[in-house]
C-alpha positions as a printed Julia matrix, in Angstrom:
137×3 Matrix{Float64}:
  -6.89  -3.79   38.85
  -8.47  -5.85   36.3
  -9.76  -5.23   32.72
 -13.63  -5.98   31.82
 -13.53  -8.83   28.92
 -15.14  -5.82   26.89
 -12.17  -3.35   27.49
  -9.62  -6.03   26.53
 -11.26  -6.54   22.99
 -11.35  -2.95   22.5
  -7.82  -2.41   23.53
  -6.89  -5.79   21.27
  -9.14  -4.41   17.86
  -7.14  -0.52   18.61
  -4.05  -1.95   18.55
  -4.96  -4.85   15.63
  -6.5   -1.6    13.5
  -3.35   0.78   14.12
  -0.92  -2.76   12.82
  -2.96  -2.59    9.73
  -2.92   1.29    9.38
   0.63   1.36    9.8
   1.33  -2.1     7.86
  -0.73  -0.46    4.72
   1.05   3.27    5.13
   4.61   1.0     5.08
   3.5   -0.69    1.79
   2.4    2.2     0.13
   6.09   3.65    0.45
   7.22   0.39   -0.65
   5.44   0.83   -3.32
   6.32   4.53   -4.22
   9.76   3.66   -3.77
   9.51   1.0    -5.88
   7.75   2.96   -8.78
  10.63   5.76   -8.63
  13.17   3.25   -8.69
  11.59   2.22  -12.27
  11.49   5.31  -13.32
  15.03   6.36  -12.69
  16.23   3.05  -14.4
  13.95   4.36  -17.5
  15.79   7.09  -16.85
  19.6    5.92  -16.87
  18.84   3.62  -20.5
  19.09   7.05  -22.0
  16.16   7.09  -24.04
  13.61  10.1   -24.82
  10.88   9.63  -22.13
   7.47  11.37  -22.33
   7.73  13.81  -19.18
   4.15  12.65  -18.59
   4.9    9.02  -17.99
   7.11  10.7   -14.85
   6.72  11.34  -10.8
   7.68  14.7   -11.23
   7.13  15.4    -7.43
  10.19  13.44   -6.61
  13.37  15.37   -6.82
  15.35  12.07   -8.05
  13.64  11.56  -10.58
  13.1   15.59  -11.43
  17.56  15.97  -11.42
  17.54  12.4   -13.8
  15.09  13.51  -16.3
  17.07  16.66  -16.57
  20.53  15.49  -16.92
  18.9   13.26  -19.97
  17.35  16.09  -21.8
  20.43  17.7   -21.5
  22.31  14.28  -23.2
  19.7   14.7   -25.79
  20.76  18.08  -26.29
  17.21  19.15  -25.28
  18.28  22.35  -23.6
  15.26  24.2   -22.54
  12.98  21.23  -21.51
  16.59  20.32  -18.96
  16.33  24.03  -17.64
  12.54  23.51  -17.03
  13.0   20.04  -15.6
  15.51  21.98  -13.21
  13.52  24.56  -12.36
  10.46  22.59  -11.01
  13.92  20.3    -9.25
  14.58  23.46   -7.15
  12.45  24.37   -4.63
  12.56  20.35   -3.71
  15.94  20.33   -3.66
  18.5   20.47   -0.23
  21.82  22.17   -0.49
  23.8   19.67   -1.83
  21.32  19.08   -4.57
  21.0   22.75   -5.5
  24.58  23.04   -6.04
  24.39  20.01   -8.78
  21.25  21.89   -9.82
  22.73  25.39  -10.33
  26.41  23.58  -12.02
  24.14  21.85  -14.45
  22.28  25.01  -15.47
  25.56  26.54  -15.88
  26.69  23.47  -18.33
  23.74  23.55  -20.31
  24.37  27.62  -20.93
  27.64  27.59  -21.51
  27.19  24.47  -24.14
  24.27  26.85  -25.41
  26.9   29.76  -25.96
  29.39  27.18  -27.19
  26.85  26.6   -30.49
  25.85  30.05  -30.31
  29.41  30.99  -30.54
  29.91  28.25  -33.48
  27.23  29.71  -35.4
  28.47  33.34  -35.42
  25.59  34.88  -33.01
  28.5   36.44  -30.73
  26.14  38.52  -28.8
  23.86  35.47  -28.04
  26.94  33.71  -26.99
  28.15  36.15  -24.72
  25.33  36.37  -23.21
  24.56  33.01  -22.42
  28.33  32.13  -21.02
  27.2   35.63  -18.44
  24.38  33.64  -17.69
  26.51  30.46  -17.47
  29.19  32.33  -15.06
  26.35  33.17  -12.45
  25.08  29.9   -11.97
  28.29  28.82  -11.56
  29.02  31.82   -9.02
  25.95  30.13   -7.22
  27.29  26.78   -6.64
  30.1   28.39   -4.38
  27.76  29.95   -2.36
């Protein structure tokens, strides 16, 4: 069985054109990797970072923006942060998700609690004991 000249340069340009398709589709990730790798290292300096600057579909880079609002003490932008982290997030990474949320309300009922709203503070450490309750799940 032999192959026409005209069949072999079709099968050569199909298999040339799927090299390229998969050599550009490899690149791209490179490249997406690459960019959230900046971004978590913006991340980890520590420094306020406009939440529109960020790939907020990654969940890397969603759980690292969080844990620095919550360093700034920017409690409500962390919970939203870990909110949108959620329904990306695998097992392992809810459990960090729902112990944070439970850090950031209990250190919410800790000032509450320093400024004499008692009610506000009890509340909040409730809230704080159920997201705890959720990471033993």
């Amino acid at each position: 069985m032999s192959i026409s000249r005209n069949n072999w340069r079709l099968f050569v340009a199909t298999i040339t054109i799927l090299l390229f398709i998969a050599l550009a589709w490899a690149m791209n990730s490179l490249w997406h990797e690459n960019k959230i790798n900046q971004q978590l290292d913006l991340l980890a300096k520590g420094e306020f970072i406009d939440k529109a600057e960020l790939d907020l579909t990654s969940i890397e880079v969603l759980l690292s923006y969080a844990a620095l609002q919550y360093k700034l003490q920017l409690y409500d932008q962390a919970v939203e942060a870990y909110s949108q982290a959620e329904p990306l997030a695998n097992h392992q990474q809810l459990t960090q998700i729902y112990y944070n949320l439970g850090n950031i309300h209990l250190s919410q009922a800790i000032e509450f609690g320093q400024h004499v709203k008692v009610d506000r503070a009890v509340t909040m450490a409730d809230v704080a004991k159920d997201y705890y309750r959720s990471t033993l799940v």
